[in-house]
One Martini backbone bead per residue (centre of mass of N, CA, C, O) as a GRO file, in nm:
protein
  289
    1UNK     BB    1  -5.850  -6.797  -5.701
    2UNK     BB    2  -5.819  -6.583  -5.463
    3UNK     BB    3  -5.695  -6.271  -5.494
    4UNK     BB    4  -5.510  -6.237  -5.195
    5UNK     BB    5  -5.343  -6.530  -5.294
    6UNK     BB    6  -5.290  -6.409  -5.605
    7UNK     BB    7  -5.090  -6.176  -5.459
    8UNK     BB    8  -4.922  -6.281  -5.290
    9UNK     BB    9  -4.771  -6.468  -5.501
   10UNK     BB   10  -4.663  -6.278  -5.679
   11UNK     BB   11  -4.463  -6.132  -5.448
   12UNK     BB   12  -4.292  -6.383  -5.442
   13UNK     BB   13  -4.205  -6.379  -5.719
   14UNK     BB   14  -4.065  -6.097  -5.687
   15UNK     BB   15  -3.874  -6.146  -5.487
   16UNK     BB   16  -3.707  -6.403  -5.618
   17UNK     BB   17  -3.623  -6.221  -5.826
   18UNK     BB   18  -3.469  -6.016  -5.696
   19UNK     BB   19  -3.261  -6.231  -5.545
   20UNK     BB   20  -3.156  -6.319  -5.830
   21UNK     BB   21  -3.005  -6.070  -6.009
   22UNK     BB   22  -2.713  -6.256  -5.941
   23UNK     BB   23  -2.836  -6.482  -6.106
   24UNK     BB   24  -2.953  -6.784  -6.240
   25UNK     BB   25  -3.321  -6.766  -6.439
   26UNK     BB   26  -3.588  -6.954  -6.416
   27UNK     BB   27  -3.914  -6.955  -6.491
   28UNK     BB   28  -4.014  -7.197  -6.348
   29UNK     BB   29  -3.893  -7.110  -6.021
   30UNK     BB   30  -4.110  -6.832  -6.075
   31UNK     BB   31  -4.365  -6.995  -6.099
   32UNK     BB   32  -4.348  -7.202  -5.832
   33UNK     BB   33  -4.411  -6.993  -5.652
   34UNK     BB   34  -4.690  -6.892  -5.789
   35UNK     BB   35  -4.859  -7.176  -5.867
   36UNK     BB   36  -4.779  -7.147  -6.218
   37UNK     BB   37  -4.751  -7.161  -6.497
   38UNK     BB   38  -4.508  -7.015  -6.702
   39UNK     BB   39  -4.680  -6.924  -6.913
   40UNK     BB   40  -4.897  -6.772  -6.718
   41UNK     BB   41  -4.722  -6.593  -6.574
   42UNK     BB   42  -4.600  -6.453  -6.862
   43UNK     BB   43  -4.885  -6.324  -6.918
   44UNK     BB   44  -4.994  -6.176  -6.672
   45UNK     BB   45  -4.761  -6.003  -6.644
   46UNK     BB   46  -4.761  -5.849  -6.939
   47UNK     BB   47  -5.050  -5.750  -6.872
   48UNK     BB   48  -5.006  -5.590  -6.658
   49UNK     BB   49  -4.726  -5.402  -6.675
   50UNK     BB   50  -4.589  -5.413  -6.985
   51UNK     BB   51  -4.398  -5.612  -6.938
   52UNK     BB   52  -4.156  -5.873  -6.940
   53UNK     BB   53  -3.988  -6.048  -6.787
   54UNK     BB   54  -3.723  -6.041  -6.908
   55UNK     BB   55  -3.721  -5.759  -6.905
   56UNK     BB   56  -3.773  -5.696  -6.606
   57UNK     BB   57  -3.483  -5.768  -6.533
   58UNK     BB   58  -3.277  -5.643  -6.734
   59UNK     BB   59  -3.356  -5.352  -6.616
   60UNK     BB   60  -3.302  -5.417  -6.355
   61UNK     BB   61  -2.989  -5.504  -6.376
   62UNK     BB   62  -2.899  -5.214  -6.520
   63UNK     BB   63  -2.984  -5.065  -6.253
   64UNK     BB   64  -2.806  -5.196  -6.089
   65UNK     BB   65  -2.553  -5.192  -6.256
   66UNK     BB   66  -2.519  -4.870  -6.205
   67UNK     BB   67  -2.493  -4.801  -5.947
   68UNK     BB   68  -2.240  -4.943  -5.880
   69UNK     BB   69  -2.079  -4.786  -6.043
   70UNK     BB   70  -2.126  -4.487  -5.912
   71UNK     BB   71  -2.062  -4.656  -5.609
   72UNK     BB   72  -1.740  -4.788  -5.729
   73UNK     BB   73  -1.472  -4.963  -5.859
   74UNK     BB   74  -1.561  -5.148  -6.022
   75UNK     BB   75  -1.530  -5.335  -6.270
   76UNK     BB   76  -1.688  -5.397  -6.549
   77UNK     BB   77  -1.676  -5.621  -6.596
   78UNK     BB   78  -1.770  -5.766  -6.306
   79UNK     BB   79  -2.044  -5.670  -6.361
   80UNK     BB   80  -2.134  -5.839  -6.566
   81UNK     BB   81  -2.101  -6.077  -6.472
   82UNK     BB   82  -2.288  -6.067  -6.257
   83UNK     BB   83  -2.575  -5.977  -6.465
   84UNK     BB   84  -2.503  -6.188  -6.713
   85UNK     BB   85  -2.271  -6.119  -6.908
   86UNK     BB   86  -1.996  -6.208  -7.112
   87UNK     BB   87  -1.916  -5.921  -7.201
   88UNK     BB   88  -1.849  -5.646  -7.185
   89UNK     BB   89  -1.954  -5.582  -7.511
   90UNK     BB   90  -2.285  -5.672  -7.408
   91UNK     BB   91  -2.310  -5.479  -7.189
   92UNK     BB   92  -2.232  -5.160  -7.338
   93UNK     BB   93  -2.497  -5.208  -7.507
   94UNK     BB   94  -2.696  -5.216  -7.334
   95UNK     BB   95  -2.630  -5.000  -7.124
   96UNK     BB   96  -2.690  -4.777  -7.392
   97UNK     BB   97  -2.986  -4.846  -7.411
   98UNK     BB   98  -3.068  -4.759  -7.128
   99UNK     BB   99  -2.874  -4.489  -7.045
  100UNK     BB  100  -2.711  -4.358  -7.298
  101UNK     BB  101  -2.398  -4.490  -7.200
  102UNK     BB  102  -2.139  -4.570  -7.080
  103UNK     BB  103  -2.028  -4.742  -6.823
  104UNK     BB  104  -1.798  -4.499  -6.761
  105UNK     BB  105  -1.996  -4.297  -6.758
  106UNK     BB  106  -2.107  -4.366  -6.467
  107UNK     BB  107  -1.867  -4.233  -6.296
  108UNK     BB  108  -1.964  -3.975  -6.330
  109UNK     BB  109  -2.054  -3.657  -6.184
  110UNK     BB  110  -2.366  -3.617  -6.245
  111UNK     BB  111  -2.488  -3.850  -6.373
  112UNK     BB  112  -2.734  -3.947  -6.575
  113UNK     BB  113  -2.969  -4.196  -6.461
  114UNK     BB  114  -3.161  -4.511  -6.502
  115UNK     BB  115  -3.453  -4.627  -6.351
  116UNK     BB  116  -3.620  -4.939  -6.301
  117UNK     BB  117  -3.837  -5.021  -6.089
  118UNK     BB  118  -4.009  -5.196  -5.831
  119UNK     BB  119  -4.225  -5.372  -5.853
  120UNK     BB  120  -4.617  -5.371  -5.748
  121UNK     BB  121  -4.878  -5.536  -5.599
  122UNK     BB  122  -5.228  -5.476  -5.583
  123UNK     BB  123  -5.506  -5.438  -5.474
  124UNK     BB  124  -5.854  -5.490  -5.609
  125UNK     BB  125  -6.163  -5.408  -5.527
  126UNK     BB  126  -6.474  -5.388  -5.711
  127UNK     BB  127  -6.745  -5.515  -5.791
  128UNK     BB  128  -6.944  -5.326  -6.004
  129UNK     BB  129  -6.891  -5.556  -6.213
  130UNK     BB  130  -6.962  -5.744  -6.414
  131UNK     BB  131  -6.831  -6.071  -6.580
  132UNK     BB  132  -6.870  -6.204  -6.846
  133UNK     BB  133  -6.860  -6.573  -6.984
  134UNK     BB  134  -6.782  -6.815  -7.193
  135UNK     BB  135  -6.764  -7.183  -7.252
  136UNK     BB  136  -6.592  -7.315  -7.542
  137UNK     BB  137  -6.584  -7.609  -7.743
  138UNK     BB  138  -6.340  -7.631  -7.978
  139UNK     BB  139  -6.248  -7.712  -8.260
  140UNK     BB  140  -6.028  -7.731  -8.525
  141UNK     BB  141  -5.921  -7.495  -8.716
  142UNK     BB  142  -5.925  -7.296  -9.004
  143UNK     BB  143  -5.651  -7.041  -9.117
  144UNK     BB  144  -5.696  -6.768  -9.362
  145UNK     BB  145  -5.372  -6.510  -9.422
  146UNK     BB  146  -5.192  -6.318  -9.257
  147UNK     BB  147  -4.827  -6.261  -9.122
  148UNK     BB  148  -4.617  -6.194  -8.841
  149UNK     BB  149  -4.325  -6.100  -8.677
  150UNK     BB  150  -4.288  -6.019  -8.291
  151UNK     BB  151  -4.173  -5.818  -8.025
  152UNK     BB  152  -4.249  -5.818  -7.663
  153UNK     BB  153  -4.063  -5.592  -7.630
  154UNK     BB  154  -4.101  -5.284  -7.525
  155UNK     BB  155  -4.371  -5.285  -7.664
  156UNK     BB  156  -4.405  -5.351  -7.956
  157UNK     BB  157  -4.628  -5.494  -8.035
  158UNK     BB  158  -4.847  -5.218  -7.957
  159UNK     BB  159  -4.759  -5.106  -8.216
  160UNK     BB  160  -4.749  -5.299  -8.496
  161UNK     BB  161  -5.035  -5.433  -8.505
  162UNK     BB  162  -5.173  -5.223  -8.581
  163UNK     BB  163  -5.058  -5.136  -8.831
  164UNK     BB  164  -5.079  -5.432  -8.971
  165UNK     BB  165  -5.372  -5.365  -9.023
  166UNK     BB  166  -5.370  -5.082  -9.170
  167UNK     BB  167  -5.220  -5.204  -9.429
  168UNK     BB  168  -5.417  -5.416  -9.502
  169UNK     BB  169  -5.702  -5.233  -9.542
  170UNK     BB  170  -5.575  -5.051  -9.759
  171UNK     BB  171  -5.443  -5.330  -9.968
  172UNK     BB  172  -5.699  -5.537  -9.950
  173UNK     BB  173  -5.655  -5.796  -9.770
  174UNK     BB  174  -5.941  -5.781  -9.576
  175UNK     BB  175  -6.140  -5.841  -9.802
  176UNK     BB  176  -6.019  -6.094  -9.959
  177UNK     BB  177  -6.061  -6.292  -9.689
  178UNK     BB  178  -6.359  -6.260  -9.648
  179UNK     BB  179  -6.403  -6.468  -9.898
  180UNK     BB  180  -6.302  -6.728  -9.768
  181UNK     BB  181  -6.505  -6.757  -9.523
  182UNK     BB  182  -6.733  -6.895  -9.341
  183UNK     BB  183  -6.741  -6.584  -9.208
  184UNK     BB  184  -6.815  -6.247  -9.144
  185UNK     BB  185  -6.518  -6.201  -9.019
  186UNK     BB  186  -6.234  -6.160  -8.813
  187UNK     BB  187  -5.884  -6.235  -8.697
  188UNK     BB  188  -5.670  -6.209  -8.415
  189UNK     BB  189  -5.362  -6.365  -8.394
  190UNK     BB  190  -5.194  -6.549  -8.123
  191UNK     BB  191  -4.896  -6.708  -8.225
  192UNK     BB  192  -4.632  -6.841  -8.080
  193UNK     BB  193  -4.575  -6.780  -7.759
  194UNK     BB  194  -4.262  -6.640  -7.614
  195UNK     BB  195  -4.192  -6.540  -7.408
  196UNK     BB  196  -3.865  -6.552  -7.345
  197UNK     BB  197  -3.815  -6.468  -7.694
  198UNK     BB  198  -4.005  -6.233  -7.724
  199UNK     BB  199  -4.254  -6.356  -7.927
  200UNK     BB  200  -4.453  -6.342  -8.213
  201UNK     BB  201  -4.749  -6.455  -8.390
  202UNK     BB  202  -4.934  -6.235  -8.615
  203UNK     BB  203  -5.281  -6.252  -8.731
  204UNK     BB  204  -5.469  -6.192  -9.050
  205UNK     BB  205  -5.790  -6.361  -9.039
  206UNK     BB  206  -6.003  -6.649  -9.128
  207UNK     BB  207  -6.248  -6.920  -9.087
  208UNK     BB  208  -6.180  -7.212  -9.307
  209UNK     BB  209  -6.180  -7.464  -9.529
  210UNK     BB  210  -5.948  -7.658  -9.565
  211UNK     BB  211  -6.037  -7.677  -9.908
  212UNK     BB  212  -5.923  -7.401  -9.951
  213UNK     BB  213  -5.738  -7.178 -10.182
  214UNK     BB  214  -5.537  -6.944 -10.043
  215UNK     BB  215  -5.378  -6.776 -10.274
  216UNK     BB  216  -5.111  -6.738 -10.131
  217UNK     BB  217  -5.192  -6.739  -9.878
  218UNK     BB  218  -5.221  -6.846  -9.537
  219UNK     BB  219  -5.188  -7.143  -9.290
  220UNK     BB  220  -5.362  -7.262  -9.041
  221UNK     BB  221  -5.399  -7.446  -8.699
  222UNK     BB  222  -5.626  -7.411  -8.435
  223UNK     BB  223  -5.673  -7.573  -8.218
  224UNK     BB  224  -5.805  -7.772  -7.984
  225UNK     BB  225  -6.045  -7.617  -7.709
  226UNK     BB  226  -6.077  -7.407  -7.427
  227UNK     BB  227  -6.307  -7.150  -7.419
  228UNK     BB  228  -6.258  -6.800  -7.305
  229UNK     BB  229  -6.499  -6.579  -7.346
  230UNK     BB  230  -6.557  -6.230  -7.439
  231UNK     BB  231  -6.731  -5.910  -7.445
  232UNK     BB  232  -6.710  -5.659  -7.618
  233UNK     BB  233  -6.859  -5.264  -7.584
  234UNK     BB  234  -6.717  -5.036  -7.771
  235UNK     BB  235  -6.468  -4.857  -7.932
  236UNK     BB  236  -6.207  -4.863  -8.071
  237UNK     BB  237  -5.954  -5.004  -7.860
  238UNK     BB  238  -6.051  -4.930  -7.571
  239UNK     BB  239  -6.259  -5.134  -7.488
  240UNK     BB  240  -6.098  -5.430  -7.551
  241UNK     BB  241  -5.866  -5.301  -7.354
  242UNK     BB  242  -6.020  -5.314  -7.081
  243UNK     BB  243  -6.122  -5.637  -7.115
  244UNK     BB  244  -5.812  -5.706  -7.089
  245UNK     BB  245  -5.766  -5.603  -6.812
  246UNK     BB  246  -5.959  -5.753  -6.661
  247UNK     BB  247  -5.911  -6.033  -6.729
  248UNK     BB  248  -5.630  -6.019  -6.541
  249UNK     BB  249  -5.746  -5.858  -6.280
  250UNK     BB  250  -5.984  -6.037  -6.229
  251UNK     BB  251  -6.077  -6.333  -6.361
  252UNK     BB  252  -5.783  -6.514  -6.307
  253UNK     BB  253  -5.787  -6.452  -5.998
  254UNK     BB  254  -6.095  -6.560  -5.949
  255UNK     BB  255  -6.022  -6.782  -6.088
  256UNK     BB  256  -5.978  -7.168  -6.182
  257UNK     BB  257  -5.797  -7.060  -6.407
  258UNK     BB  258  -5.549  -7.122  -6.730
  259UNK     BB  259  -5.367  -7.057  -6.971
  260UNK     BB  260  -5.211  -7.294  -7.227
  261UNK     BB  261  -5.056  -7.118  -7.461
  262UNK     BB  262  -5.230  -7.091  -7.701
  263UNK     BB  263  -5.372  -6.968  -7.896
  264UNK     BB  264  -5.528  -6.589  -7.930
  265UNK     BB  265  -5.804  -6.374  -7.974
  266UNK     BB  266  -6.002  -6.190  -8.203
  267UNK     BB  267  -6.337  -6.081  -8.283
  268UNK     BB  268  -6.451  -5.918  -8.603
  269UNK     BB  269  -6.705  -5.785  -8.705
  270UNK     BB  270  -6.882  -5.604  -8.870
  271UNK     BB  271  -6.861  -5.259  -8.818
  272UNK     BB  272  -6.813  -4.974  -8.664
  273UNK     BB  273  -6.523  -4.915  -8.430
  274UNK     BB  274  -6.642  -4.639  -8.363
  275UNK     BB  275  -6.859  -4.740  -8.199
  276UNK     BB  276  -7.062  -4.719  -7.891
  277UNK     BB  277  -7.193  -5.068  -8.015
  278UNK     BB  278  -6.980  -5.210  -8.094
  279UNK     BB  279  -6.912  -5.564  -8.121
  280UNK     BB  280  -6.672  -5.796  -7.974
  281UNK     BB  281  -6.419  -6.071  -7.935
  282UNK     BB  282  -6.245  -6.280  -7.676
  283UNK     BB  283  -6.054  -6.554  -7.725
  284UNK     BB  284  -5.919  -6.798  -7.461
  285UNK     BB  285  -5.724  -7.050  -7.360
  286UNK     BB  286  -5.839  -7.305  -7.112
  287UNK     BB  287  -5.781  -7.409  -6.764
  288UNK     BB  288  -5.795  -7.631  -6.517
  289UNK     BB  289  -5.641  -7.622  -6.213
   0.00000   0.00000   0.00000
């Protein structure tokens, strides 16, 4: 899909999102507005903006109904209903945490409201760095670890990941892994996402062979795929990160892949990861659209 093409759909997605927002709205609808797969638009959208589809409607909704409330009549009930809540009170919880009071404290003169603005999308047209990578065709294999359940509301996934790293290091979970492994190496692994209930499941892990003992840790088996593979070089986090952003705002738009849905991961060798020469992989489970 060429950029300006992928740029257009994207607009469309968010126009549609928004002519939405006092109905129900099912992720499907704008997906195929966008002519891609609900998981592939729900992880491009939120690998693109930092918020989750879910997320930025509701924020989107709870700005519209805060206006509503500021210069208008209409009762609280109403206004709930309008955007999506079944009860008043289910709806006085969620604007209580957007724009910190209630409801009725919205009508009130001079009072501060928080809005949350209307996204968009522009194009970039870069082309000053080549972006490698290459196509692995990989058999299922297994992976002995630890995992965690997070949230990606909020963007709590981005706080909680590091730490959950952190608490491994210190407490000897990830020497201990990787006397497991095939290979000198730990994975992070992005399992079970599920855009819609914004959770996702996240390993640190290595991969092992089936018949290995894990010894109390955990196991579990990551699907054959189609990976495409993307090499980071230069110190953690930051480096990484760069590429990861490349790669939703430039590889996925210029080319004619998209993610399947299935586990992704982060490969990290040994190796001192402050270093502007440490080297490690995302691979991304990709089809030919």
């Amino acid at each position: 899909m060429a950029n300006l093409e992928w740029l257009i759909r994207m607009k469309n997605a968010l126009d549609y999102m928004e002519s939405k927002m006092t109905e129900p709205l099912r992720i499907e609808e704008v997906a195929a507005v966008a002519y891609v797969s609900p998981f592939h638009f729900q992880r491009m959208f939120s690998m693109l903006t930092g918020v989750t589809v879910a997320d930025y409607i509701r924020k989107r909704r709870l700005t519209l109904a805060a206006q509503e409330l500021a210069i208008s009549n209409i009762r609280v009930l109403d206004v709930a209903l309008k955007y999506g809540y079944d009860s008043p009170e289910s709806f006085a919880k969620a604007f209580r945490k957007a724009h910190g009071l209630t409801p009725s404290a919205a009508r009130e003169p001079g009072v501060q409201l928080k809005a949350f603005p209307r996204l968009s999308f522009h194009l970039s047209l870069k082309g000053d760095q080549e972006m490698d990578y290459k196509i692995v065709n990989k058999e299922a294999f297994t992976v002995i670890g630890k995992s965690m359940e997070v949230t990606c509301k909020d963007g709590e996934n981005f706080r909680r990941i590091p730490q959950f790293w952190d608490e491994c290091n210190e407490d000897g979970t990830s020497d201990k892994l990787i006397e497991f492994g095939l290979r000198e190496e730990w994975l992070g692994i992005c399992m079970n996402m599920n855009m819609e209930t914004e959770m996702l499941s996240y390993w640190i892990g290595v991969e092992a062979d089936a018949a290995t003992d894990p010894q109390g840790y955990e196991t579990a088996v990551v699907p054959a795929a189609s990976w495409a593979v993307f090499k980071s070089e230069g110190a953690l986090p930051d480096a990484i990160q760069g590429v990861w952003q490349r790669i939703f705002q430039e590889w996925f738009p210029g080319t004619g892949y998209e993610h399947t849905g299935g586990p992704e991961f982060e490969l990290y060798p040994p190796g001192d990861t402050s270093a502007e020469d440490y080297v490690c992989e995302i691979w991304i489970p990709v089809m030919k659209k």
